[in-house]
C-alpha positions as CSV (number, residue, x, y, z in Angstrom):
1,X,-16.2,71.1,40.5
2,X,-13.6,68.9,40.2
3,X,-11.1,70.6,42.4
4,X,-12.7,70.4,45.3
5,X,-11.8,68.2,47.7
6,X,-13.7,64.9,48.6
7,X,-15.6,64.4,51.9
8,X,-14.5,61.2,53.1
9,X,-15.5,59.1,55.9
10,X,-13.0,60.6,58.3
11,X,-14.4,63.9,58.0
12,X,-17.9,62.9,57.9
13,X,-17.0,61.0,61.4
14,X,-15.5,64.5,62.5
15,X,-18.6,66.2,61.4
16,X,-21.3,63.6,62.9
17,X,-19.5,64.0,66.6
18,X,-19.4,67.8,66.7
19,X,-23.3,67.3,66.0
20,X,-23.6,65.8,68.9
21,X,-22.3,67.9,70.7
22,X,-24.8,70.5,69.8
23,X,-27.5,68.5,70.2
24,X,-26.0,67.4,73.9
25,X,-25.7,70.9,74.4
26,X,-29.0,71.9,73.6
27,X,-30.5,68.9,75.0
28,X,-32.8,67.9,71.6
29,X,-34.7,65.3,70.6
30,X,-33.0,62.1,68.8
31,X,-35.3,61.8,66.3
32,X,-33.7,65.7,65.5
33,X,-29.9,63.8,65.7
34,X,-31.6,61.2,63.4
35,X,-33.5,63.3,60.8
36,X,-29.9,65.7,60.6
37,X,-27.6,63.0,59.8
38,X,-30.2,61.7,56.9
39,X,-30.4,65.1,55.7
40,X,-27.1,65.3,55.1
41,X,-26.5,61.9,53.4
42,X,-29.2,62.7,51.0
43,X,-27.4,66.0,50.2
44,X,-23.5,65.3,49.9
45,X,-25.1,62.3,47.6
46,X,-26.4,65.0,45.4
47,X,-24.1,67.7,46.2
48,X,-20.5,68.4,45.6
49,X,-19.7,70.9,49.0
50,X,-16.2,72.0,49.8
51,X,-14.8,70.5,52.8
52,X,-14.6,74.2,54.3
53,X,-18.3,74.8,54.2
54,X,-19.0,71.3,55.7
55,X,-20.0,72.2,59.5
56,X,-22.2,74.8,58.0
57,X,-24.0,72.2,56.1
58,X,-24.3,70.1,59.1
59,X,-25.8,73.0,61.4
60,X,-27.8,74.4,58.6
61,X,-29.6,71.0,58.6
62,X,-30.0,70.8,62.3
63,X,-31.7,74.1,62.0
64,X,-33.8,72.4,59.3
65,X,-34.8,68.9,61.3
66,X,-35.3,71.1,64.8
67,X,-37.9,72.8,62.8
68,X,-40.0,70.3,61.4
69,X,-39.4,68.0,65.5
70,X,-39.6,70.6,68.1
71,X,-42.4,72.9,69.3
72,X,-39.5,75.4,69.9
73,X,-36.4,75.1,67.8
């Protein structure tokens, strides 16, 4: 676990802009944008996740926060 590299804030800046782009796209609800960003805090806090895999982190929990907010995700 120790060999993977570190997220830092550069790449969490990277991450949180290409997020909104999605949700621009897909014209969603803020409190979706909101809930995914928390989501994600909580888990890199918890989680070591290579810096490879991080978009599909960020999407998976937009998929997660779109289904508890909208009607249709």
């Amino acid at each position: 676990m120790d060999s993977l590299p570190k997220i830092n804030d550069r790449m969490r800046a990277i991450l949180v802009d290409w997020l909104i782009d999605v949700h621009t796209k897909f014209d969603l609800s803020l409190e979706i944008l909101y809930m995914t960003i928390n989501i994600i805090d909580r888990f890199l806090a918890v989680k070591a996740v290579p810096s490879r895999e991080l978009q599909l982190v960020g999407i998976s929990t937009m998929l997660m926060a779109s289904k508890y907010e909208e009607i249709c995700p």
